[in-house]
C-alpha positions as CSV (number, residue, x, y, z in Angstrom):
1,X,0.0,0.0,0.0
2,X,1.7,3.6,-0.7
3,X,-1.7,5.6,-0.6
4,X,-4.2,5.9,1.8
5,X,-7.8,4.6,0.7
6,X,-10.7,6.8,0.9
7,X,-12.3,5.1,4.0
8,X,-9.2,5.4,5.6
9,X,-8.2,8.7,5.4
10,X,-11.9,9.8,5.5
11,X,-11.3,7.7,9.3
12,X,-7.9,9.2,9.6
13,X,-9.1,13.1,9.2
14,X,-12.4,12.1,11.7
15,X,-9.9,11.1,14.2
16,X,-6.6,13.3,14.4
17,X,-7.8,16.4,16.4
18,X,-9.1,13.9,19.3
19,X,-5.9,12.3,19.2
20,X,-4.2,15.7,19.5
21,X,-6.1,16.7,21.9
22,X,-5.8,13.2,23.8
23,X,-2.2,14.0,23.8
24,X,-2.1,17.6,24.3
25,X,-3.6,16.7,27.5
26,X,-0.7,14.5,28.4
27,X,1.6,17.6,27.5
28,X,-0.5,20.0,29.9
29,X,-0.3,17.0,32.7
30,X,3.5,16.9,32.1
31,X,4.0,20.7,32.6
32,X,1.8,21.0,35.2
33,X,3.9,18.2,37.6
34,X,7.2,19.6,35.8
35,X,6.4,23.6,37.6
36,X,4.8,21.9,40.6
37,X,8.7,21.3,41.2
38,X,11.1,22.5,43.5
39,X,13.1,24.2,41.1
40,X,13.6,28.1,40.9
41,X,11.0,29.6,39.0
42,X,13.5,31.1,36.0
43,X,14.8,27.2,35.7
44,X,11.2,26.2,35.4
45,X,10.2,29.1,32.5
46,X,13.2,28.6,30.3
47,X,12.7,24.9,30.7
48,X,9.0,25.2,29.8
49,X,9.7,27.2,26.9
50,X,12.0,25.0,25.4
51,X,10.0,22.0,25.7
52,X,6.9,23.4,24.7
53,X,9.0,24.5,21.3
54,X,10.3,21.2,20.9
55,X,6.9,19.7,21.5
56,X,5.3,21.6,19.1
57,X,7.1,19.9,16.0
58,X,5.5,16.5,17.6
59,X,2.4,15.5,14.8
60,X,0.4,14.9,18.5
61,X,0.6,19.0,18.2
62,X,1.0,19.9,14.7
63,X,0.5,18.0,11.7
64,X,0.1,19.2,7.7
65,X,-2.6,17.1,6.5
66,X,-1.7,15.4,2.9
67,X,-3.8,12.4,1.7
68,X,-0.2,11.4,0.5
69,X,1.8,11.6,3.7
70,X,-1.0,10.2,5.7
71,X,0.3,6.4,6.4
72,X,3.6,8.0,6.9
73,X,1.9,10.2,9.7
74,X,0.0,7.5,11.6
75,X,3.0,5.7,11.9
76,X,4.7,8.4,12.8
77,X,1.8,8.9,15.7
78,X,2.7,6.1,16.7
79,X,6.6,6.2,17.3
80,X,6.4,9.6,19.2
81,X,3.8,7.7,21.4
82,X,1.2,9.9,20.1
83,X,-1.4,6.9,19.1
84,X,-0.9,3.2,19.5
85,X,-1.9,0.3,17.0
86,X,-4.9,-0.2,18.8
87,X,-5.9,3.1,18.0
88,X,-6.1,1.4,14.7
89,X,-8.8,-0.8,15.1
90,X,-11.3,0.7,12.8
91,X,-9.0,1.1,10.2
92,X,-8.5,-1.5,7.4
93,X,-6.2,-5.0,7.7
94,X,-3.7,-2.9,4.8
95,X,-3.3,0.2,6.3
96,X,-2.5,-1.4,9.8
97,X,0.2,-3.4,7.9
98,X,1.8,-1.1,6.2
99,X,1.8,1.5,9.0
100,X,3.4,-1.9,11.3
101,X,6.2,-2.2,8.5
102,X,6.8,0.9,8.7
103,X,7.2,1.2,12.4
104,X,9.4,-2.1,12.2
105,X,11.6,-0.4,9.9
106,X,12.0,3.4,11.2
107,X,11.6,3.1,15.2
């Protein structure tokens, strides 16, 4: 498989904002137990502000939607822990192996 099918990426666009927001809401949780800390407060803003900039090239954050680079994507969900395969479920038995060898080979 090298393109999406229509059902699937019709499935794919239904679900990515709930799985960005899923894991925005880790993100928050993160930052929130990260400046809970004991650390001085400038140590906890630069901090912050560099992870929330390198966060925010994570696809769980920001993704460019292309029918083309959309297998590539879900697998790529996947190796940044964004989705797991079981967030696959609904998708067809292709997609799910291609996006499995493509895992296998890049993470």
């Amino acid at each position: 498989m090298t393109e999406i099918s229509k059902s699937d990426w019709k499935k794919y666009r239904e679900k990515i904002s709930d799985w960005q927001e899923h894991y925005m809401e880790r993100l928050v949780e993160e930052y929130i137990t990260f400046l809970r800390s004991d650390q001085l407060a400038s140590d906890k803003f630069w901090e912050l502000e560099k992870r929330i900039k390198q966060d925010k090239k994570c696809p769980g954050v920001l993704i460019e939607m292309r029918k083309s680079s959309a297998i590539y994507d879900i697998a790529s969900l996947i190796g940044e822990k964004v989705i797991s395969l079981d967030d696959l479920d609904e998708f067809s038995d292709d997609l799910k192996e291609t996006v499995k060898f493509l895992i296998e080979r890049l993470w």
